[in-house]
C-alpha positions as CSV (number, residue, x, y, z in Angstrom):
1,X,-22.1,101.7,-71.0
2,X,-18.4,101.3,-72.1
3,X,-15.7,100.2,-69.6
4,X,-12.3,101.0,-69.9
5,X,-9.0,99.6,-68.3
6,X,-6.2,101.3,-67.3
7,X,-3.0,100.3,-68.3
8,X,-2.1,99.1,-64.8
9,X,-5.0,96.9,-64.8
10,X,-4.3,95.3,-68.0
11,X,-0.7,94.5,-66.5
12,X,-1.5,93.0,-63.9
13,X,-4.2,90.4,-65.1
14,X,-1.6,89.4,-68.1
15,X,1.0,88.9,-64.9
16,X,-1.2,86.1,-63.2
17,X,-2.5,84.5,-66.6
18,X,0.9,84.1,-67.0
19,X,1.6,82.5,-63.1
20,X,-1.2,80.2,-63.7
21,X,0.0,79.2,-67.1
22,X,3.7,78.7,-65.3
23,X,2.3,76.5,-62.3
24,X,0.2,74.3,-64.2
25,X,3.2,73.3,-66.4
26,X,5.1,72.7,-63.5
27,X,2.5,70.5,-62.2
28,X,2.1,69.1,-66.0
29,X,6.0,68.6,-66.5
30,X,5.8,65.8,-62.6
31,X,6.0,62.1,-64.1
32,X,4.1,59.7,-61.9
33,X,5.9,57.5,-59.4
34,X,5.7,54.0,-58.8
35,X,6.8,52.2,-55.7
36,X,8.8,49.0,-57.2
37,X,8.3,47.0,-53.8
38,X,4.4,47.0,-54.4
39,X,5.0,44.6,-57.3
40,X,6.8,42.2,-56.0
41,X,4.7,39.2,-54.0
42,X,6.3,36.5,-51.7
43,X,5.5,33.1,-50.4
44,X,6.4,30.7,-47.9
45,X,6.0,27.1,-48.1
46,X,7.1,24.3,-46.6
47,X,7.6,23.7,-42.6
48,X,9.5,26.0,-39.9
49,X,12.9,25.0,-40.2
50,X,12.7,24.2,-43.4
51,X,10.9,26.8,-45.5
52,X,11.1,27.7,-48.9
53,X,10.9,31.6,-50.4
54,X,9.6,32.4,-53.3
55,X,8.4,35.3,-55.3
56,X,6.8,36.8,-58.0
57,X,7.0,40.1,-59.8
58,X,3.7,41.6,-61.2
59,X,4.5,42.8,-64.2
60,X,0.9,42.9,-65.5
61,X,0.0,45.1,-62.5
62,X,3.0,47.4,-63.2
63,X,1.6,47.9,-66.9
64,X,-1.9,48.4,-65.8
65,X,-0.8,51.2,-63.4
66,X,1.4,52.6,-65.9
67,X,-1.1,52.8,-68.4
68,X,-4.2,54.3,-65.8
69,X,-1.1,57.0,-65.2
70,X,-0.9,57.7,-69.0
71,X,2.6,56.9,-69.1
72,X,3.4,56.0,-72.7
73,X,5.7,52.3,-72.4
74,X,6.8,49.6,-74.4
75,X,6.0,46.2,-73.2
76,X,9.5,45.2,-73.4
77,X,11.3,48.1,-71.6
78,X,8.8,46.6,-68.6
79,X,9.2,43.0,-68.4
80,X,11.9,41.2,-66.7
81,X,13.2,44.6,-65.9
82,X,13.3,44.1,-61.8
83,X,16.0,42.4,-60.3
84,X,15.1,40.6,-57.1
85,X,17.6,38.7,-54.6
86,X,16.9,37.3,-51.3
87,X,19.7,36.5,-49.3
88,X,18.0,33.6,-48.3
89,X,15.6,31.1,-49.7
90,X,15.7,28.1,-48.0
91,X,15.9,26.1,-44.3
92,X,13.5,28.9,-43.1
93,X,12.0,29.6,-39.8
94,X,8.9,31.6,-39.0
95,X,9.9,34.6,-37.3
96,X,12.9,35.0,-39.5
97,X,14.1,38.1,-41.4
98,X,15.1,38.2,-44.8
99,X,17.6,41.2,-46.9
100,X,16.4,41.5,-49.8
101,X,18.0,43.3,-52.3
102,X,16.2,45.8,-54.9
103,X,17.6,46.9,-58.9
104,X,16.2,47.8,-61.7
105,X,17.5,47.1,-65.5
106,X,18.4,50.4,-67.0
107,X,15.7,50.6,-69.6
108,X,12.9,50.9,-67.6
109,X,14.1,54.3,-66.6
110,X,15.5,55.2,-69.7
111,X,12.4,54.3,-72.0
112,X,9.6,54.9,-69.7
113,X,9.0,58.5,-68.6
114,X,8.1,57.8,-64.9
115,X,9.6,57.5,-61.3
116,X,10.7,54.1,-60.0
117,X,11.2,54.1,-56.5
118,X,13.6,50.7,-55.7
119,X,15.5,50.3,-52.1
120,X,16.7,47.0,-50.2
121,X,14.4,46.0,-47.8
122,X,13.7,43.5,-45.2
123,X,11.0,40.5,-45.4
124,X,9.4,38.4,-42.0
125,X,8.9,34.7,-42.6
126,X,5.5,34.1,-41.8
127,X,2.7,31.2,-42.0
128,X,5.3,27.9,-42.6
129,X,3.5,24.7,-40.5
130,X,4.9,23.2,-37.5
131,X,5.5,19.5,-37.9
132,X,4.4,17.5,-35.4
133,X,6.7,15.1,-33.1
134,X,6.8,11.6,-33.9
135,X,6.9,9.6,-31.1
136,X,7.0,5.5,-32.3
137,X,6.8,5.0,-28.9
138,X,4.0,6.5,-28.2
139,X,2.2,3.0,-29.8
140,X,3.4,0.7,-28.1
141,X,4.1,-0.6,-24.4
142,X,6.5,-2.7,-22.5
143,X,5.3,-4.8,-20.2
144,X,7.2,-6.5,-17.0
145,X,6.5,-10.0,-16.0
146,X,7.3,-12.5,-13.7
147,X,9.5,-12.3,-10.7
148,X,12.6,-10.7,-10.2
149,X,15.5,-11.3,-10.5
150,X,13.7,-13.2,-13.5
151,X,11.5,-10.5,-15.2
152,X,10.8,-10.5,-18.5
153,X,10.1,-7.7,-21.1
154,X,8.0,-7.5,-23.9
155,X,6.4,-5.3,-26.5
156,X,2.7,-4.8,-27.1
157,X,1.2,-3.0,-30.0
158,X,-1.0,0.1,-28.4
159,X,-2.9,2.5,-30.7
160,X,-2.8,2.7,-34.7
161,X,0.8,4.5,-35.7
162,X,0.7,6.9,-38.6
163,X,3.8,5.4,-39.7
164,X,3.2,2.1,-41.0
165,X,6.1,-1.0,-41.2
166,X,7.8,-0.4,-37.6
167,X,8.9,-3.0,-35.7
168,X,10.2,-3.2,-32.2
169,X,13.4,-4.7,-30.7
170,X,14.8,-5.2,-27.3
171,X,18.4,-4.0,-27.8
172,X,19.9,-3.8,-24.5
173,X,22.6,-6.5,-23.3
174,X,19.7,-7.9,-21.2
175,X,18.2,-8.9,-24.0
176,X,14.7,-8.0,-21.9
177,X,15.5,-11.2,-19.7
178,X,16.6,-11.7,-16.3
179,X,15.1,-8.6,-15.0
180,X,14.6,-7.1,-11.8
181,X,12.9,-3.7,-10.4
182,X,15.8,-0.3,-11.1
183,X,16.9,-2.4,-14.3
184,X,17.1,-0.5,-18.0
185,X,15.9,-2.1,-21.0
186,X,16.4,0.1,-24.3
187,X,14.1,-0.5,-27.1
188,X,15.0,0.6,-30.9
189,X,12.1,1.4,-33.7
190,X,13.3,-0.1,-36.6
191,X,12.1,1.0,-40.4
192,X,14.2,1.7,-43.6
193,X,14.5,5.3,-43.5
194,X,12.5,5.9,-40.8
195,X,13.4,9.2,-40.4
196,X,12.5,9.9,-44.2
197,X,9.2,8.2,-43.7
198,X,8.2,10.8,-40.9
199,X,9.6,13.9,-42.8
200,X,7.3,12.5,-45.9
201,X,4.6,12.6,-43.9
202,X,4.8,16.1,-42.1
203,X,6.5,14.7,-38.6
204,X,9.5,15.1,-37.2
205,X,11.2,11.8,-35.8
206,X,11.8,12.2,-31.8
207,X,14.4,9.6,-32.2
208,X,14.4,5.7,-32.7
209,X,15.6,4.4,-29.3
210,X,14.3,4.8,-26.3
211,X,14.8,3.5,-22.6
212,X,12.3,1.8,-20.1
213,X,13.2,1.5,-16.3
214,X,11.5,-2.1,-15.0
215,X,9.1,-1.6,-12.3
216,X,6.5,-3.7,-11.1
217,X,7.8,-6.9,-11.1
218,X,7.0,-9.2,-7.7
219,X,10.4,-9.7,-5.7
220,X,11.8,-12.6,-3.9
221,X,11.8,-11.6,0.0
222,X,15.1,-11.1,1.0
223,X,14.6,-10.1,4.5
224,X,12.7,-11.3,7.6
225,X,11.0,-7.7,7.7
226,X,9.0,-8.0,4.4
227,X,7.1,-10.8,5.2
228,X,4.0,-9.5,6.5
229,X,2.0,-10.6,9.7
230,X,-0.7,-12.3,7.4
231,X,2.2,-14.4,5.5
232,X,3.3,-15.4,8.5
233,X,0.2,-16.2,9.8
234,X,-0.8,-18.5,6.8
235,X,2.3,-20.5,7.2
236,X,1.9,-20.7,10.8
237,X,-1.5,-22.4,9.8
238,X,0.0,-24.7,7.0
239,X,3.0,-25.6,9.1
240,X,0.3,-26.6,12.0
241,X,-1.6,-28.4,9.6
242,X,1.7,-30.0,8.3
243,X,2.8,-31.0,12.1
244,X,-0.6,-32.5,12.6
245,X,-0.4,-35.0,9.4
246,X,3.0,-36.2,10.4
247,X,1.9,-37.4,13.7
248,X,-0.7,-39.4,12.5
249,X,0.8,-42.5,13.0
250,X,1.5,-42.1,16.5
251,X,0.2,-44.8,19.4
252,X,-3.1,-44.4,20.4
253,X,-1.6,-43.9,24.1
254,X,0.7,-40.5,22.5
255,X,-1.3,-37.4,23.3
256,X,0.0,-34.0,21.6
257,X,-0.6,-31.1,24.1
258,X,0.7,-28.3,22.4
259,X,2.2,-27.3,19.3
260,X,3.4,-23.5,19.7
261,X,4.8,-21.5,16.9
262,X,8.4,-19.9,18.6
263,X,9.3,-17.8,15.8
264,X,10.9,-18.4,11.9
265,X,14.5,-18.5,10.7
266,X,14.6,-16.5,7.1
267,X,16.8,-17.9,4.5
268,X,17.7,-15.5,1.9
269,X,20.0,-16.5,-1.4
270,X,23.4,-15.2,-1.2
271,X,23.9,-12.2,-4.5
272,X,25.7,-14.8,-7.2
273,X,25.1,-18.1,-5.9
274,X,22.4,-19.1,-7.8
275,X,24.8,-19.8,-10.7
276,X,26.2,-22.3,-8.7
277,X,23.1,-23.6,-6.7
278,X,20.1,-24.8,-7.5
279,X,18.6,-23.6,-4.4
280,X,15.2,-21.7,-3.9
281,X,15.5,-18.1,-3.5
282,X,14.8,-18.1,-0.2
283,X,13.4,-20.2,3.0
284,X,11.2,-19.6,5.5
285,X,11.3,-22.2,8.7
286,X,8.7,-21.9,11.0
287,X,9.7,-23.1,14.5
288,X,7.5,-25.0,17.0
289,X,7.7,-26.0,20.1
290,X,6.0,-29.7,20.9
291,X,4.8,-30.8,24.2
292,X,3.1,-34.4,23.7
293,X,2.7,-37.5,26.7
294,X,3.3,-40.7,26.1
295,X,3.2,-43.8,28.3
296,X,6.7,-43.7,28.3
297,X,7.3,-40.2,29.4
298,X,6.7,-36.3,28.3
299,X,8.5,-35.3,25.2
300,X,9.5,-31.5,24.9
301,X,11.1,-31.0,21.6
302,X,11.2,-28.6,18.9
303,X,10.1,-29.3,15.3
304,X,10.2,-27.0,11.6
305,X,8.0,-26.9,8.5
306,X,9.9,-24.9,5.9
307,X,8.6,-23.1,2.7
308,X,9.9,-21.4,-0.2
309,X,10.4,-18.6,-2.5
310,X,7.7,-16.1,-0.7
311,X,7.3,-13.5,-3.3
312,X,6.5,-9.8,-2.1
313,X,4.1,-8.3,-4.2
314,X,4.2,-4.9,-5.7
315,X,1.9,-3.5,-3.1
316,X,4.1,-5.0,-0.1
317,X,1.8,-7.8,0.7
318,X,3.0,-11.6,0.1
319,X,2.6,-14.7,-1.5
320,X,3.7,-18.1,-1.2
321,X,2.8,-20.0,-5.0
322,X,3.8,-23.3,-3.8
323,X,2.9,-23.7,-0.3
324,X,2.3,-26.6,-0.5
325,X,6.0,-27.4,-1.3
326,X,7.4,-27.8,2.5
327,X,10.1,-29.8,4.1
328,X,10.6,-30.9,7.7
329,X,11.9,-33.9,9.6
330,X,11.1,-37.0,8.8
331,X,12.7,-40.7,10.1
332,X,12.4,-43.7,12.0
333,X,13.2,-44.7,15.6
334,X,17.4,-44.8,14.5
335,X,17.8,-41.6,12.6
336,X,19.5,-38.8,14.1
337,X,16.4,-36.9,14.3
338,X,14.3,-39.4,16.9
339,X,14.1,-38.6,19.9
340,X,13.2,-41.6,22.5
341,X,12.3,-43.0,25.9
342,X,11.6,-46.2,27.3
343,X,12.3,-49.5,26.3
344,X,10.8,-52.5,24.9
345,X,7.5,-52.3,23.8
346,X,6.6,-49.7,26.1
347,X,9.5,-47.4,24.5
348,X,8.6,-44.3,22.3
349,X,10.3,-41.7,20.1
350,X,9.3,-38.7,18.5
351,X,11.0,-37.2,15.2
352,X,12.4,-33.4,16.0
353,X,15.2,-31.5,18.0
354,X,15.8,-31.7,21.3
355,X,16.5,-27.9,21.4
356,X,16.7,-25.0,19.5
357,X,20.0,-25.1,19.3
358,X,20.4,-28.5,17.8
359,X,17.7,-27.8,15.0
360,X,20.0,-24.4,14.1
361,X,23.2,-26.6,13.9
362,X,21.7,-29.5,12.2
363,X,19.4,-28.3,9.6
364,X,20.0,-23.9,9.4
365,X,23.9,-23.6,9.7
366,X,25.0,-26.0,6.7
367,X,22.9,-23.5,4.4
368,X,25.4,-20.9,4.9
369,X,27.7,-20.9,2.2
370,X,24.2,-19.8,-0.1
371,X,22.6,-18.4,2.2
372,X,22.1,-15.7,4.6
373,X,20.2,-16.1,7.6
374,X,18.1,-14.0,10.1
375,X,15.6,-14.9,12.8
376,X,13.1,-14.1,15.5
377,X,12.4,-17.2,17.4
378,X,11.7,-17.1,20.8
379,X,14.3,-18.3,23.4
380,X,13.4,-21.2,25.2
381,X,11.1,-21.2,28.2
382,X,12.3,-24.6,30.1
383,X,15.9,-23.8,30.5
384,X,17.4,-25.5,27.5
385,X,20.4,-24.1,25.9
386,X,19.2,-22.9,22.7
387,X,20.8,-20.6,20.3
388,X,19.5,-17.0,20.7
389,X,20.7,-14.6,17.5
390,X,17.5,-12.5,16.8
391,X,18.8,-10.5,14.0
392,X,21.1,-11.1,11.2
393,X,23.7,-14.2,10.9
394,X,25.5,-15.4,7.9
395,X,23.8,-18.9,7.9
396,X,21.6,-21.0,6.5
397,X,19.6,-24.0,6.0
398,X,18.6,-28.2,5.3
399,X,16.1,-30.9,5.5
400,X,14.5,-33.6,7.7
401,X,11.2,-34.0,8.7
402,X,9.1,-35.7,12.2
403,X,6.8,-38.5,13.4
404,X,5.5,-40.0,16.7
405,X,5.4,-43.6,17.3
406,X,6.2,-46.3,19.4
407,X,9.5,-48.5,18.6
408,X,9.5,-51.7,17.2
């Protein structure tokens, strides 16, 4: 059967033909568009701080697209056409944000039919490495010896440095002798270019210097109060035994019946006068009080055994090194230390102090110009006129030392 079309028809289908002919080569006519900012590729090296920026444009990607896009290009209009400029490219940080500025050269859109899309933009510093601290100190250790006010420093090796060829000096005035407990010794890390050494090797220097406060060293007692009830109970004991090996060579007829321990005069070195004095640092005399009978008559008398330089000990307790090293009275029946009765051959004498205010004046106050003085000893039970200061007095002390005998 034949169709016909009516004129109205036939106008209308020639109107969208044409409408479809018109949008497609709208859609034809569109060049491709290419975002300049996907090209460009940027690194970080280095360390934070100290980063470095760099970048790379992919021209050979930039081609390839252009090409899957079937954009007709030469390969000169494309390469080194993109202008890139950070405003910074080095001492970087991680964290840190960079401008960077975005151009292209003028014939890459004048030769090459397609869209470039180019702004300034920003780029975040990411993935430097963190140096690590160099501490030279960190291998090595000071160690504090002897007694103050005579401590020494010095430096021992502790652990395996990464940084080879340092050595180690006591810098401070002190020179690391001389020391006592509060006192600051400075050390310096020494090494040509130390500091170059530690950047070569991915550290960061803390610094080359470095202070140590001394602690730990024993002390000289300077006060009555830090010598503890065992001390005093071990020189109590020596003194005693000191006491008994003096009076060895008394008569047979000499009986000693009691030796009691009254208390302890503490000697301690004035600040400064050791320059001048060759003095202990300090002096520790144990009193006693002697009752002995003798055919000539009872002797009451008072007697000392005095020590030296008791150290306290970084955990409070004491010690005496050379305890052995005493003093006391010593003499014969005409020094001004013997005490006698009787006469003839039936006369006897004993070596010591009538009182204990005789022993002070005599032996303790002549000590005073070096030393300071401080005591606890008992006052005397049998009426005598002894001195009585129980705390501190600016005095001191000296030497004699005791026997028993009859005279000759």
């Amino acid at each position: 059967m034949k169709r016909t079309f009516s004129a109205k028809t036939v106008i209308c289908f020639v109107a969208a033909v044409g409408m479809l002919f018109a949008m497609a080569g709208c859609s034809f006519g569109k060049k491709p568009e290419f975002d300049i900012q996907n090209y460009i590729e940027f690194t970080f090296t280095g360390y934070d701080g100290e980063g470095v920026l760099t970048y790379k444009v992919d021209y050979e990607g930039l081609m390839d697209d252009l090409y899957d896009s079937k954009v007709k290009f030469d390969d000169d209009d494309v390469e080194d056409s993109i202008k890139v400029e950070p405003k910074k490219t080095t001492g970087l940080s991680n964290g840190e944000k960079i401008d960077v500025e975005l151009d292209v050269r003028s014939r890459l859109e004048d030769n090459v039919k397609a869209t470039f899309i180019y702004e300034d933009f920003e780029v975040k510093v990411e993935g430097l490495e963190e140096r690590q601290v160099f501490d030279p100190f960190a291998y090595v250790k000071v160690v504090f010896a002897g007694i103050a006010p005579n401590g020494t420093a010095k430096i021992e090796a502790e652990g395996n440095s990464p940084i080879q060829g340092i050595t180690y000096t006591i810098t401070s005035d002190n020179r690391g002798k001389n020391l006592k407990n509060g006192d600051v010794v400075t050390v310096k890390a020494n090494k040509k270019n130390l500091e170059k050494a530690c950047l070569d090797a991915g550290y960061i220097l803390s610094g080359d210097t470095k202070e140590f406060t001394v602690e730990g060293l024993e002390e000289y007692a300077t006060s009555l109060g830090q010598i503890t009830d065992k001390m005093i109970d071990e020189l109590k004991k020596q003194g005693e035994d000191t006491f008994n090996s003096s009076i060895k060579s008394w008569a047979k007829d000499s009986k000693l019946d009691s030796c009691e321990y009254v208390g302890a005069y503490f000697l301690s070195l004035k600040e400064g006068a050791k320059k001048s004095y060759s003095g202990h640092y300090n002096y520790v005399y144990m009193i006693y009080h002697i009752h002995c009978t003798t055919t000539a008559g009872e002797f009451d008398y008072y007697f000392y055994v005095a020590f030296n330089d008791i150290v306290v000990k970084a955990d409070g307790s004491n010690e005496c090194y050379n305890i052995m090293d005493v003093k006391y009275p010593t003499g014969s029946e005409y020094s001004k230390t013997a005490i006698k009765k009787g006469s003839g051959s039936k006369a006897r004498y004993v070596i010591g102090y009538e009182d204990v205010e005789t022993l002070y004046n005599n032996v303790i106050r002549s000590e005073s110009q070096y030393y300071n003085c401080e005591n606890n000893v008992k006052a005397p039970q049998q009426g005598q006129n002894a001195t009585t200061e129980t705390a501190a007095t600016s005095e001191t002390s000296a030497s004699d030392t005791t026997q028993a005998t009859e005279t000759t």
